[in-house]
N, C-alpha and C positions, 0 to 999 in steps of 0.2 A: 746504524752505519758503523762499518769495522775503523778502524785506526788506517788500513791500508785505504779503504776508499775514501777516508776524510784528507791521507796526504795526493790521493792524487787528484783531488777536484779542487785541491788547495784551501777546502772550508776552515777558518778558523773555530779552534776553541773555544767556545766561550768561560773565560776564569771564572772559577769557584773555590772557597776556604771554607770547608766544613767546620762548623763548630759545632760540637758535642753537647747537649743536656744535660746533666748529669741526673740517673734517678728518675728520669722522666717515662719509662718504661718497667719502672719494677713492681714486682709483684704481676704483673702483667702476661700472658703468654701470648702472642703471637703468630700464624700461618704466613709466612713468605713462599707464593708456587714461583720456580724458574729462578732460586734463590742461588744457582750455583754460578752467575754470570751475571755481567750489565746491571743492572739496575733493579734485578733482585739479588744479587749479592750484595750490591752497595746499599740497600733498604736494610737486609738482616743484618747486615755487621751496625749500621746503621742503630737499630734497633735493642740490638746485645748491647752493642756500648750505652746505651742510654738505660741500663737494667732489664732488660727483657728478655722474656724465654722463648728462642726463636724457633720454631718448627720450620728446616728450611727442605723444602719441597723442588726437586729437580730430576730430571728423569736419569740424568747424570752421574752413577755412582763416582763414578770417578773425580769428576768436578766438586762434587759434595764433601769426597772424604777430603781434598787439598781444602778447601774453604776452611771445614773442622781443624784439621792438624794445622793448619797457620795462624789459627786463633784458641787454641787452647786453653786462654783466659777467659772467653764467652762462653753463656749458655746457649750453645747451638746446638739443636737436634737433628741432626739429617733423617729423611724420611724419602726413597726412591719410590720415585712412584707418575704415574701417567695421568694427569686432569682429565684425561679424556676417555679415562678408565673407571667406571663406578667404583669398583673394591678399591682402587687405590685410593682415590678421593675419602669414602670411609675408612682407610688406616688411618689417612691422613689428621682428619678432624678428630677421630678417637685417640692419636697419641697427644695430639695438642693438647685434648680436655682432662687429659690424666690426674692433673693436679688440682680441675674442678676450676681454674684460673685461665681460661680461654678468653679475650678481649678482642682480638680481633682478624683481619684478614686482609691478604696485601694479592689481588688478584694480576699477579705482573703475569705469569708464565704466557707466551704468547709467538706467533707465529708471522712471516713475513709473507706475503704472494710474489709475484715476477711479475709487476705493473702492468697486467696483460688487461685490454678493454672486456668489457662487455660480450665481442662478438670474436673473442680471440679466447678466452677463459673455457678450461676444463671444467667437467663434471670432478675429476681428482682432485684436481686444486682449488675448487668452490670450497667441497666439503672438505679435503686437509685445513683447508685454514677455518673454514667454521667449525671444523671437530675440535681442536684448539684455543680459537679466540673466544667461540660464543657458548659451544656447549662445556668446555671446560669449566670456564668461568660461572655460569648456570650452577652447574656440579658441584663445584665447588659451593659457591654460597648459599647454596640448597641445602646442602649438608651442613654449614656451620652453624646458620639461621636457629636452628632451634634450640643449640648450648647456649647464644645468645641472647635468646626469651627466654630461657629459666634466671636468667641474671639481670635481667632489665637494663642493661648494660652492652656497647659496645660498637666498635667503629670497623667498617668494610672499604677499601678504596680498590677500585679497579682502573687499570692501565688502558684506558682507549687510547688515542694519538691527536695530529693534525688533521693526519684523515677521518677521523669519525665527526670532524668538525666543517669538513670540504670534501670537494670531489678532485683535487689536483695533487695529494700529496702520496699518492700510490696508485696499485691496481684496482680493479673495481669488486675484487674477492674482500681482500684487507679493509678498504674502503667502509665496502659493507658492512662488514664483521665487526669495525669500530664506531662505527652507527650502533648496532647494536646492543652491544656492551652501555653506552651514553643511556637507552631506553632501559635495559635492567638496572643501572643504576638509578636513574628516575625514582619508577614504579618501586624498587628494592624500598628507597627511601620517604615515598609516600606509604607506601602498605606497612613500613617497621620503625616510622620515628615516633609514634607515639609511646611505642613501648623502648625508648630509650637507645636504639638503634640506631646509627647516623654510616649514609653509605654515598660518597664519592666519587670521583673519578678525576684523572690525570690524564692530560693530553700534549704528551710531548711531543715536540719537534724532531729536528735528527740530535742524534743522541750515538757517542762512541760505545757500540755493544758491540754482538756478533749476529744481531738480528737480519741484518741487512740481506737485499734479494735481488738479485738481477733483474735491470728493466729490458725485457727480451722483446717488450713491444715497439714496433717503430714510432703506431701513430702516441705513445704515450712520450718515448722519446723527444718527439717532432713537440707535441703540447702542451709538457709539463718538463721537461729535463734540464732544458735553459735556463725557466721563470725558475724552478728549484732554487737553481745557484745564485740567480738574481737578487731575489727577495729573502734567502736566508740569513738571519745573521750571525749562524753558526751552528757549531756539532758544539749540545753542553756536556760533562762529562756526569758519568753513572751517580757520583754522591748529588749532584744538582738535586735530580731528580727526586734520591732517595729523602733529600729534605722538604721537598714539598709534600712527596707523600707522606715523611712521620709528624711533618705536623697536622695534615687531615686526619692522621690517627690519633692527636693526640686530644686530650682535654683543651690545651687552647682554640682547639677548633669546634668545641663546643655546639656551636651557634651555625654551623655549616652543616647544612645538609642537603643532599641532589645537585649538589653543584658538580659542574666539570671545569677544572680548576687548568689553564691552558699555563705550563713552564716550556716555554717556549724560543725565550728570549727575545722575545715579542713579534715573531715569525708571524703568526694569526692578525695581528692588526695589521698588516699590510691590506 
């Protein structure tokens, strides 16, 4: 949800005070995809400040190079490139491993739908948004998985939402594709925690980014547009989020695995 649609639905913010780690990422390297905005820029800066060598991933050159030049004290790697693009995805995991110090992967990059039902939804915008939500994210940790078993070592969190958790918080494209995401992280986490592998998920609520999509469907309008505003207790802001994910990445989260970790502001318990 952007800034302009949180002021005009009147959604409050929910307050948050980041507090920094120190050290709690060093030595460490890092993959943030859609690192150049929302809540993967507030993960990797996130991240850097807590010592980490961030590969931040966004198709955005432009976005990427402002991120780097206003943080010039960070180790941030920009790396332009398409999740939804094989060869990019392999630059991507080959600059991170450079240093033999790969740890982990922050599967944010991710795509909105127009809250279109069922019987309203394109063939176009099925697969734009599964080229992005499902097969990206595939891609991605498909690729990283294997620097991670040579190291017996290492944490994966991917970005599902409210709607991978319900059927009422989007279209039924998005919907799906955040279902999804929840089952690869599952199976990722059964199939690679023995070898020391721990792989997550996050499901946020409305959240100030520039994700946001037009609800151009009526009957979704009519069904779910109202209860939205009803039952939310807010838009949280990008660093929220970016703390719940760096602690699923970090050591204190040890003992968490296959979980879907719902920051929400307690939206989902309604």
């Amino acid at each position: 949800m952007s800034e302009r649609q949180s002021a005009e639905t009147q959604i409050k913010v929910i307050p948050f005070t980041e507090q920094i780690i120190a050290g709690r990422f060093a030595d460490k390297t890092v993959i943030v995809t859609g690192a150049a905005s929302g809540i993967g820029r507030a993960t990797a800066l996130r991240i850097a400040k807590e010592g980490g060598r961030v590969i931040a991933s966004d198709i955005s050159s432009d976005r990427l190079q402002v991120l780097v030049a206003d943080n010039p004290q960070l180790n941030l790697v920009p790396v332009v490139g398409s999740i939804s693009v094989q060869e990019d995805v392999d630059e991507i995991v080959e600059v991170a491993d450079a240093n033999d110090d790969l740890y982990g992967l922050v599967n944010n990059a991710g795509i909105m739908d127009n809250f279109q039902t069922i019987s309203e939804v394109s063939d176009d915008v099925w697969e734009r948004v599964f080229g992005v939500n499902v097969w990206g994210t595939m891609r991605m940790t498909r690729a990283t998985i294997p620097y991670l078993l040579e190291k017996r070592q290492g944490a994966i969190v991917n970005l599902s939402s409210a709607a991978g958790l319900g059927g009422g918080a989007a279209g039924v494209a998005y919907t799906a594709s955040k279902h999804a995401v929840i089952g690869m992280t599952k199976n990722t986490a059964i199939m690679y925690g023995p070898d020391g592998i721990r792989c997550n998920a996050v499901a946020p609520g409305g959240v100030i980014t520039n994700i946001g999509g037009q609800m151009l469907s009526a009957r979704a309008q009519e069904r779910i547009g109202a209860a939205m505003l009803v039952t939310s207790p807010g838009v949280a802001t990008p660093e929220a989020l970016a703390a719940t994910i760096t602690w699923l990445l970090s050591p204190d989260a040890g003992n968490v695995n296959g979980a879907v970790v719902s920051s929400d502001g307690g939206w989902k318990a309604f």
